[in-house]
C-alpha positions in Angstrom: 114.9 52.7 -25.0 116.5 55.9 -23.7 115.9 58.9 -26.4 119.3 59.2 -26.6 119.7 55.8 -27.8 116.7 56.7 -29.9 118.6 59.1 -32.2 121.7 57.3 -32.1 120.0 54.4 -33.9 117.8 56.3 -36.0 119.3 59.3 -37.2 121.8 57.7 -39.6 119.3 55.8 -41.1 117.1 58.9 -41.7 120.1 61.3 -42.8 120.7 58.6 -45.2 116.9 58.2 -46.5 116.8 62.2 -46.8 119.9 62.3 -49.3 118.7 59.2 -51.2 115.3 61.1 -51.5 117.9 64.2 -52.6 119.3 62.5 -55.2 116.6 60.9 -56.7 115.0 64.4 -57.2 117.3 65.4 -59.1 118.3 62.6 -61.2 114.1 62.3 -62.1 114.1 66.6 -62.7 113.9 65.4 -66.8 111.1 63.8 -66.1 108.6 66.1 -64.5 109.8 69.1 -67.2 107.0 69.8 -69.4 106.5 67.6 -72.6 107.3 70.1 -75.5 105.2 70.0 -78.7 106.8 68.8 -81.3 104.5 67.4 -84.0 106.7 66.8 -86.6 108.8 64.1 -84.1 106.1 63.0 -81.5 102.9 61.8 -82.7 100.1 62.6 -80.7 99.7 59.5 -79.0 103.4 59.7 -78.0 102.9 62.8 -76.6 100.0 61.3 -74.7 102.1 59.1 -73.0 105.0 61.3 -72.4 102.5 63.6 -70.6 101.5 60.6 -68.2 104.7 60.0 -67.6 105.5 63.8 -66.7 102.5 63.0 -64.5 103.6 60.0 -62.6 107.1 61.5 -62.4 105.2 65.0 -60.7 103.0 62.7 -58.5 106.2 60.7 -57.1 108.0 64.0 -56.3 105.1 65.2 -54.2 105.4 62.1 -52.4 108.8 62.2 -51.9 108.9 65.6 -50.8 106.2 64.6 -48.5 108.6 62.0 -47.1 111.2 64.9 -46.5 109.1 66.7 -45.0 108.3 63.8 -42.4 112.2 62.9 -41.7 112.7 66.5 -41.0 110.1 67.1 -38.9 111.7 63.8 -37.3 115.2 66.0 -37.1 113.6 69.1 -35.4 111.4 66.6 -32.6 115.0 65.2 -32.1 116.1 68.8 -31.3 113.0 69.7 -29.6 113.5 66.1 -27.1 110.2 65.1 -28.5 111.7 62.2 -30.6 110.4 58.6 -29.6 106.8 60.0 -28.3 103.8 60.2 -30.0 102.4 63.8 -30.8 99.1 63.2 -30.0 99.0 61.1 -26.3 102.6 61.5 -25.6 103.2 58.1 -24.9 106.7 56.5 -25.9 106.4 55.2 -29.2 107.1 51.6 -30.0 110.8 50.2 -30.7 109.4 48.4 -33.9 107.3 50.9 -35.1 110.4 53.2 -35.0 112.4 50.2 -36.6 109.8 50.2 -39.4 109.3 54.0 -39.8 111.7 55.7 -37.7 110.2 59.1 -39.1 106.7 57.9 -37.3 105.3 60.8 -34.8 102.2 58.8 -33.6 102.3 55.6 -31.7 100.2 52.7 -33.2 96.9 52.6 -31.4 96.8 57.1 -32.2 97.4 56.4 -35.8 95.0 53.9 -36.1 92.6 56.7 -34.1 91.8 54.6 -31.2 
């Protein structure tokens, strides 16, 4: 498939993954603020768990910024004309492992460190 083609397919979908991974960000901010002490409300095993919550919350937003990060590194190859070949033999990048991941900069047999 041309790389023109290439974007055309995939860019829509990754625009619209980035500002779903936007929005969740900020609707799930409350969650990641830091749990404020409170004994006289929260018992201490409440507080507990609202702390592992803050931390699952934190840990999910460092994935999904990792995820950001990946689509727009996807955005500037697509500038660049690097888009649809793998960064570390060049090669063209399979149409179904795009169609899975269209963010993916290695081709199969480099990610799996032939």
């Amino acid at each position: 498939m041309a790389e023109d083609a290439l974007i055309a397919r995939f860019r829509p979908l990754l625009e619209a993954e980035l500002a779903g991974l936007r929005a969740q960000s900020e609707t799930t901010a409350g969650d990641r603020a830091p749990v404020a002490l409170d004994q006289q409300s929260v018992g201490r095993l409440s507080r507990m768990d609202a702390m592992q919550a803050q931390a699952m919350a934190q840990a999910t937003e460092k994935r999904r910024h990792q995820r950001m990060a990946q689509i727009e590194a996807a955005f500037r190859r697509m500038e660049a004309g690097d888009y649809g070949f793998c960064g570390t033999c060049g090669e063209a990048i399979a149409g179904k492992r795009l169609a899975a991941d269209p963010a993916a900069h290695l081709c199969v047999g480099c990610s799996k460190g032939r």
